[in-house]
N, C-alpha and C positions, 0 to 999 in steps of 0.2 A: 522615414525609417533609418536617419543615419547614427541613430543613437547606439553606442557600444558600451561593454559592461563588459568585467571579468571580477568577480570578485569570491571568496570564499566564505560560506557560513560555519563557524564554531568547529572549523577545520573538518567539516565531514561534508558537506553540501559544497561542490562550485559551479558559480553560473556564469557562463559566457554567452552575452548579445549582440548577434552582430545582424544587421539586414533584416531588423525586426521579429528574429529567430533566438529564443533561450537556449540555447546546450544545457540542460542542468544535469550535472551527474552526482550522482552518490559517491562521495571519495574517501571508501575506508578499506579500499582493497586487499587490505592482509587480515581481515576480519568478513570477507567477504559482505562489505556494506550491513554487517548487524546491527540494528537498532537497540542504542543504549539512549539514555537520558541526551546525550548531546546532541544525538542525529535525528532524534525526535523534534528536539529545538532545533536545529538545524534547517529542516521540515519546512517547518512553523516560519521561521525568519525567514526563509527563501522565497516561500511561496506565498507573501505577505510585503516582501521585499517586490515582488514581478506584480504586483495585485498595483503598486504606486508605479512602476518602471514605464514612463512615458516610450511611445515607437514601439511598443510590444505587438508582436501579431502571434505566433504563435508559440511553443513547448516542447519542448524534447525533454522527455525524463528519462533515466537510462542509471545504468551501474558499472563504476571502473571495477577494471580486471576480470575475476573470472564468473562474475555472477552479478546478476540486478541486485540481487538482496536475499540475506540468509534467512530472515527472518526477528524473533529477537536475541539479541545478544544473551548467551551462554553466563553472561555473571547475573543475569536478570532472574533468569531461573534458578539460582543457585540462593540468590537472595529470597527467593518467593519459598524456597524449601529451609531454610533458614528462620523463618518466620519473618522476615525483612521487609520494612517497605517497597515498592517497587516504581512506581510511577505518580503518585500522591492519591487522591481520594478520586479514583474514577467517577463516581457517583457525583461528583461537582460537575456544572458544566463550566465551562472557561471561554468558552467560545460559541456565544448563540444556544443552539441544541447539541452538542458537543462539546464531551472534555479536550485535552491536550492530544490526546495522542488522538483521535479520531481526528479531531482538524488536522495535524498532519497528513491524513488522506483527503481531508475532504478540503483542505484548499489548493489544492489542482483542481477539483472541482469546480470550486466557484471563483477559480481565475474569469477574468472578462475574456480571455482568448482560447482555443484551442489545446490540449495537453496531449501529447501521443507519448506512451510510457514504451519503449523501445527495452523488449526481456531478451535476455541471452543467461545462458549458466545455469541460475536456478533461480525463483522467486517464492521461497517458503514463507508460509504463515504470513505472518505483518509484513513480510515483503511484499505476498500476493497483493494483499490488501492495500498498500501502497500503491501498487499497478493499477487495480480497481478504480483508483481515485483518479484515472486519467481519461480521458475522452475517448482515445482509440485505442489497445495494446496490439503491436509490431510483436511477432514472439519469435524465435528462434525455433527449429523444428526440434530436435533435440535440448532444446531445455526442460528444466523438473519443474514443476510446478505442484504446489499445494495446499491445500486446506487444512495445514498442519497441527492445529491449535489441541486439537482432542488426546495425542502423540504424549501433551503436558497435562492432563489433563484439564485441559481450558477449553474457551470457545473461543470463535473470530469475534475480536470485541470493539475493532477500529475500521467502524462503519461497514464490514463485511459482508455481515448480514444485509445490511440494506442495501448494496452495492451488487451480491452476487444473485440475488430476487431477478437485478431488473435484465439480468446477460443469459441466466438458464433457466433450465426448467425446474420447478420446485422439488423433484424426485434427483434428478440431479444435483442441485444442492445439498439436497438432505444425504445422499450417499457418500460426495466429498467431506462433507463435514462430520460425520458421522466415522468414517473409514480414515479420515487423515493419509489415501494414499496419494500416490506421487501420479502423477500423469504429464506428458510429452507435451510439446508444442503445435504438435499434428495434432494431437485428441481435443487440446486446449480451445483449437479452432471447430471443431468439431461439437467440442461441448455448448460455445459460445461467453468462452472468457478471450477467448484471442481474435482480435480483427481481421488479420493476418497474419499468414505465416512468413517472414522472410529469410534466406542465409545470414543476411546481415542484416539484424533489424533496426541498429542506429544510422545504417547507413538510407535506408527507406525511410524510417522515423523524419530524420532531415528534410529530405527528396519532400515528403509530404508536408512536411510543417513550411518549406520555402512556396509550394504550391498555395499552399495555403495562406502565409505571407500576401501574396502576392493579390488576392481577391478584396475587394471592399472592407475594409476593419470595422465599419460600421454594420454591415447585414451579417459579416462574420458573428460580431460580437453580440447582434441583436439575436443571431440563431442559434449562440450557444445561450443565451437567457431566456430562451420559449424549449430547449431542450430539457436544459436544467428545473424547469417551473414544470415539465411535464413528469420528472424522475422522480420527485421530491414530497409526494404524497403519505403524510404516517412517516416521515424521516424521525422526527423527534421521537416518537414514541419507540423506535425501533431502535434507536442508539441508547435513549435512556434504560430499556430493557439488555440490551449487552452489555453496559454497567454493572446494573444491577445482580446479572447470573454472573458475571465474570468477579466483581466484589465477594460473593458465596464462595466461590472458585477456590480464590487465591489464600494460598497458605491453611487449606484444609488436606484432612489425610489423604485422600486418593489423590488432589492433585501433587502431593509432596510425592509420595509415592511413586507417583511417573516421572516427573524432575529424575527421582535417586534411581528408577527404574532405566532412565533414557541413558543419563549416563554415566551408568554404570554396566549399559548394554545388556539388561538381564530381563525376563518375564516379568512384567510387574504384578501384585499381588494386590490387589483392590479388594475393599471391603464392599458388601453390600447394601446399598443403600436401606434406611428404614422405610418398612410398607405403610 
């Protein structure tokens, strides 16, 4: 385990290894960690980067400053209301049964080690769903959390769905996603999106990723590959479907609608669908 690392991805992503322990933090703190095209790649490179990083034992994912992640960046929707491309042809896969921005969550996943994603601030929309993609979530009691995506009118499109199936209960999901409200770090644990609650949840994140560290790398890593093989049932088919509604989604009237709706902080006015 004496292998150390500090390095930055595409200026949004840094990872520090020391003691066979990742620090990876999201570093876009005056954008409170939004997910634009860079930090998506960012993502991607990091978690692809630690997938090769000899001496690895475990993950800390976490967010500088005052929140995990806002979710996505504010010019994204602005683009999508614009008629603008936005993140290329979701409907491609790029990576296995997943496009680009879903592997972003979903390789903390299939890291060979442990990921414990350490929330404090807030963790909106594709931020949530970034924390999803971690093995354990450390939450803050007062952070916000949400299943924001309906808000735009969108859906969770980066493995959400199939990530938030295996933590609640299906009425429960279907009310978050549905209602786009905000819920606490207390309720989070309660719902079963939060493993735990901690005051300081990077500073427990650590605590547990050097415990963890410190146990056999090889049953560690052999019990996150019989965990992972038990979650991953119908993945494909369920990611290829939030493509697919999310492609209908994007840069139709209701969803423009809520974009100009959101911010411009006024009722929004949706059409109704045809019967």
């Amino acid at each position: 385990m004496a292998a150390e690392l500090s390095q930055t991805f595409n200026e949004r992503v840094h990872v520090a290894l020391a003691d066979g322990v990742a620090d990876v933090r999201l570093a876009r703190p005056d954008k409170l960690n939004a997910l634009d095209a860079g930090m998506f790649d960012a993502l991607v490179a990091a978690g692809e980067a630690l997938t090769r990083q000899p001496g690895l034992r475990a993950v800390v994912l976490s967010g500088e400053g005052k929140g995990f992640c806002a979710g996505l960046d504010m010019s994204l929707f602005q683009s999508m209301a614009s008629g603008g491309g936005v993140l290329g042809d979701l409907k491609a896969r790029s990576h296995g049964p997943a496009n680009h921005a879903q592997h972003a969550v979903l390789v903390w996943r299939s890291l060979p080690v442990p990921v414990i994603a350490a929330v404090h601030g807030v963790a909106l929309g594709g931020g949530l769903q970034i924390a999803l993609g971690a093995d354990l979530r450390y939450v803050a009691p007062d952070a916000r959390l949400s299943v924001l995506e309906v808000k735009w009118g969108l859906v969770p499109d980066m493995a959400g769905m199939a990530l938030m199936r295996q933590l609640a209960r299906a009425d429960v999901v279907r009310e978050l996603t549905l209602t786009g409200r905000i819920f606490s770090g207390t309720e989070a644990l309660a719902l079963g999106f939060a493993t735990a609650v901690h005051d300081d949840p990077h500073a427990a994140a650590l605590a547990t990723a050097r415990e963890i560290a410190g146990r056999s790398p090889d049953a560690v890593r052999a019990a996150k590959r019989l965990l992972n093989l038990s979650d991953d049932a119908g993945l494909a088919a369920v990611l290829q479907a939030e493509s697919d509604e999310q492609s209908a989604l994007i840069g139709s009237a209701n969803q423009i609608e809520a974009v100009l709706a959101g911010v411009a902080k006024r009722p929004a006015d949706f059409r109704d669908p045809p019967v």
